[in-house]
N, C-alpha and C positions, 0 to 999 in steps of 0.2 A: 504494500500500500504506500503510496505517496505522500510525504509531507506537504500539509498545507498550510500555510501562514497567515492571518488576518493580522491585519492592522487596524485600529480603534479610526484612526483618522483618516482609512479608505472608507471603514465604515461609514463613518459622518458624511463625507464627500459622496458617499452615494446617496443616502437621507439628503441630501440639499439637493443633489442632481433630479430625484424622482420628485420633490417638490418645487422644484423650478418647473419639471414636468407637467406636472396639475396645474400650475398657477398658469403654463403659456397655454396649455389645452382651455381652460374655463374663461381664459383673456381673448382670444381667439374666437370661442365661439358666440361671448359677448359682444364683441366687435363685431362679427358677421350681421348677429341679428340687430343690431344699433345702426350700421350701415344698409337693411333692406327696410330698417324703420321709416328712416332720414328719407330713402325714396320714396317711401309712404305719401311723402307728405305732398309730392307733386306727381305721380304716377299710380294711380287706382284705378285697375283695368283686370281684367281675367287673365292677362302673361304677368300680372303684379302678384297675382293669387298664386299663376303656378309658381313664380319664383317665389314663395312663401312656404312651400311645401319643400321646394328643393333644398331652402336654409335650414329649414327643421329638420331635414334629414340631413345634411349637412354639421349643426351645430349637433343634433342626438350623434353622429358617429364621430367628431372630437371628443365629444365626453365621456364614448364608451372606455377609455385604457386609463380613465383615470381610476376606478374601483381595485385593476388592476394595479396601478401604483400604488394607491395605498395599501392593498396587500403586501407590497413587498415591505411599503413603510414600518407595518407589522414585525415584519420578517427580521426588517434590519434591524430595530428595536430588540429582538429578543436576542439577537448577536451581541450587540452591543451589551445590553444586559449580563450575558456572558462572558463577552469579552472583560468588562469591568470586573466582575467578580474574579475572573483567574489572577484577571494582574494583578489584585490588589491580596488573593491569596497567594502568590508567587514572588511576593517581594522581598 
């Protein structure tokens, strides 16, 4: 079997990475629909409708891999969690 090694502050680096993730996925699909809003305001027609439907599916499939992040957010917490306890048993 392989040695493997973690590092506490790749751990953390990945925790900020998966939530820099969340925050551009949820900014993103804000933006989308704040930008088909603003055309709202001078374009209300049936092609405004269908583009209405395309952002919602749209904005719903950037949001889907966030549930996903946070699971790993989970993940890495209970690392990190462990990782603490060893170093601080190994000193």
């Amino acid at each position: 079997m392989a040695n493997a090694s973690v590092e506490l502050a790749i751990v953390k680096n990945a925790q900020a990475v998966c939530n820099e993730g969340i925050q551009d996925l949820n900014r993103t699909a804000a933006k989308l629909q704040q930008h088909y809003l603003q055309a709202g305001e001078r374009w209300k027609d049936k092609k405004y409708e269908q583009l209405g439907a395309i952002v919602h599916e749209c904005s719903t499939a950037l949001r889907e891999p966030i549930q996903e992040l946070v699971d790993c957010l989970s993940k890495l917490k209970e690392i990190e969690t462990a990782l603490s306890e060893y170093e601080s048993a190994n000193l």
